[in-house]
Structures are given as C-alpha cells and as structure tokens.
N, C-alpha and C positions, 0 to 999 in steps of 0.2 A: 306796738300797734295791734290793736285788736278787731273783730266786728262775730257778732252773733250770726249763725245761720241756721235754720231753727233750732235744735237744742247742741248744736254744735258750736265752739268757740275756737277760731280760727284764728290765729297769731304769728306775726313777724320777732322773730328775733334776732340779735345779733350776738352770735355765741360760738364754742367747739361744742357740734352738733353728739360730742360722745360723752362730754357732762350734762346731756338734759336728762331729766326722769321724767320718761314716757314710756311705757307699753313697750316701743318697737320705734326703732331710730331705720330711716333709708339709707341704705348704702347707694352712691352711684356706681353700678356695677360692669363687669362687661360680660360677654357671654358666656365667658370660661369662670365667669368667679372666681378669677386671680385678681387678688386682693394685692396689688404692690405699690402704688403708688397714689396721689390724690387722695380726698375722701376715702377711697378705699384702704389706702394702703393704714391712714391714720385707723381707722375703726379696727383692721385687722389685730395692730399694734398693740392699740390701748385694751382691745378685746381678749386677746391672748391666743393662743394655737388650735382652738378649740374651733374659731368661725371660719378660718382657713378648711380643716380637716371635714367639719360638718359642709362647707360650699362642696369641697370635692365630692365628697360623698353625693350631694342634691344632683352634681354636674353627671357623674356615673351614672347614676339612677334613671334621670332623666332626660339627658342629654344638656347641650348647651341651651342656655333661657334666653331665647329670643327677644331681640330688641322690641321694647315695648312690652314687657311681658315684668314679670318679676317672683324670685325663690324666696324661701326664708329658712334662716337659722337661728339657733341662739343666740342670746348677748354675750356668751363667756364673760366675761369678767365687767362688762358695764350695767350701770343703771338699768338701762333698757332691757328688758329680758328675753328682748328679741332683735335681729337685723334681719331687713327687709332690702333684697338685693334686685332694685331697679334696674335694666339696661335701658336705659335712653341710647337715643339715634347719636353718630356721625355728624353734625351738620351739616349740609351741603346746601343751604338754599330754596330746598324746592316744599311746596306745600305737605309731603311725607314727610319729609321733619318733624314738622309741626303736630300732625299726625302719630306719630310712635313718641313721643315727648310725652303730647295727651292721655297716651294710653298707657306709659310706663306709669305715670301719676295714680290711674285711674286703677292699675292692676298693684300697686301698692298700699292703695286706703282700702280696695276692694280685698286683698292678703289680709291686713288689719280684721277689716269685720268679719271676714271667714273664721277669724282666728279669735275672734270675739275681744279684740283687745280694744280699747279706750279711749288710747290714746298714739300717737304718731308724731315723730318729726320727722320732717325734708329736706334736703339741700338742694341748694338750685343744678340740678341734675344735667350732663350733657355740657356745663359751661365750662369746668376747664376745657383737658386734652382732647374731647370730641367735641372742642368750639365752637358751642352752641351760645351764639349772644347773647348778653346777659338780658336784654331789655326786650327781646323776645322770647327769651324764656320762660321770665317772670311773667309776661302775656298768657303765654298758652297753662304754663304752671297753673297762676292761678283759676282762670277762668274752667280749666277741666277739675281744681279740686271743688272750687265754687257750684260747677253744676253736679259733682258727687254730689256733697253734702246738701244737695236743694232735694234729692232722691231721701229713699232710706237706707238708711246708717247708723248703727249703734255708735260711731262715735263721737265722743265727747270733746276732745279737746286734738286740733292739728297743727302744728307748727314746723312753718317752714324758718329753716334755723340757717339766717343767712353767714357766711363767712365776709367778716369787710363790709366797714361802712357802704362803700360803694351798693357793694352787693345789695346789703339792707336797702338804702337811700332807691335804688331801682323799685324794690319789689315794692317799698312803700308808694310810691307814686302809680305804680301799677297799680295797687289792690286801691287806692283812694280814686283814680281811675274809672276801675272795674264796678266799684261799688258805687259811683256817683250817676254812671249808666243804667244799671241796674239793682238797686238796694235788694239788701238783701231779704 
C-alpha cells in the first residue's frame, strides 16, 4: 500500500525491516543503545559489531538519547548505509505517550533530511517490550510522518516496514483511515 505526499512516496510493507534498501532503516532504540533484544537486537546482529560500538561511542559523546529524540550510526554490514536509533516512550496510557511516540517519528525523518538521505524505513516503534498498542501507534505513527512530509523535506521515499500480517493489516486500515479524513 502506497499514497503520494507531495513528492514524497509513503509505503506499507510487510517485511525484515534489515533486508529493505533504503538510505537509513529505524532502529527502535532505548536510551543507552543497547542493542540486545527486539528490532534492536535483530539490526545489531545482522549489522555486525560495528553499530553496537559506533551507539556507544554516540552514547559517550553525548550522553543517553532521550525518549523522543533519535542518534544515528552506520549500517555496518546492511543495505541501509545508515541506522537511525529512535527512542519511543514506555507506554503508560496517558496523552505523553502519544506525545514522545510523535516526536521520536518526527526526530527520525527530521535525522534523515539533516543527513540528506532519500530514503527511510520504520518499524512500528514502542509496540513490543515498551507496549505501545499497535493500533495506536500506527495512529499517532502515521499522522506525525504524514504531517512531516506535508512540510519540506527532501525525502523521497518512507516505509514503514511492518513485522506480521497483523502488524501490517493495523497500519493499513490506519493510513486508509488517515487518508480518507484527510487526502493527501
């Protein structure tokens, strides 16, 4: 599933978000970029020792990356020739959720165009181990990349790269949703 936002092309897949060839894949991170388990721990893996050692080094430098906030490293060993390490919120319920969800989106495509890259994929961020509902994720997800890309933005192409039919089946009904409210 696709839809145009002005020269941007915004896309649903359902894939291992470390096989796409994009610019720059999101990691869902935490504030230490300890890469061990989940999305992260897969990207560490398939990436090699390289996006481990360059996180710590980011972590050093600058301290830990605030929820809603987001670092980046290389791709070490994948397609992407970059990872982009989002912290999404904790869920707990309350409208900051929602909030720091927004913003980890928005400080990830906004890393992208700093970094002048193209292209970007996503995963639904915060839904495992920090239990962020899938079908409010995929709300707040889209509609903050949705209003990025209505800004300017160099890039070209953003895929949020779901894991699991489910997963997919959500975001689609969300973005057909989103876009029936408001086209784009």
């Amino acid at each position: 599933m696709r839809i145009q936002i002005n020269h941007t092309t915004l896309e649903l897949v359902q894939s291992d978000i470390t096989t796409l060839d994009t610019d720059a894949i999101v990691n869902a991170a935490n504030e230490h970029l300890a890469h061990g388990g989940g999305v992260a721990g897969v990207i560490s893996r398939k990436g090699g020792p390289a996006i481990q050692r360059e996180s710590d080094a980011w972590v050093r430098q600058h301290g830990p990356v605030r929820t809603g906030s987001a670092a980046i490293t290389s791709g070490g060993r994948l397609k992407a020739r970059y990872v982009i390490h989002a912290v999404g919120p904790v869920y707990d319920g309350t409208p900051r959720s929602a909030e720091l969800l927004a913003s980890a989106v928005r400080a990830a495509l906004r890393m992208a165009d700093d970094h002048g890259l193209k292209s970007i994929a996503l995963p639904a961020i915060s839904t495992g181990i920090f239990g962020y509902p899938m079908e409010e994720a995929a709300h707040v997800m889209l509609r903050a990349a949705i209003a990025y890309l209505r800004g300017d933005t160099g890039l070209e192409r953003v895929v949020f790269c779901l894991y699991g039919q489910r997963a997919f089946d959500v975001f689609a009904r969300e973005l057909a949703a989103q876009t029936k409210q408001n086209p784009p």
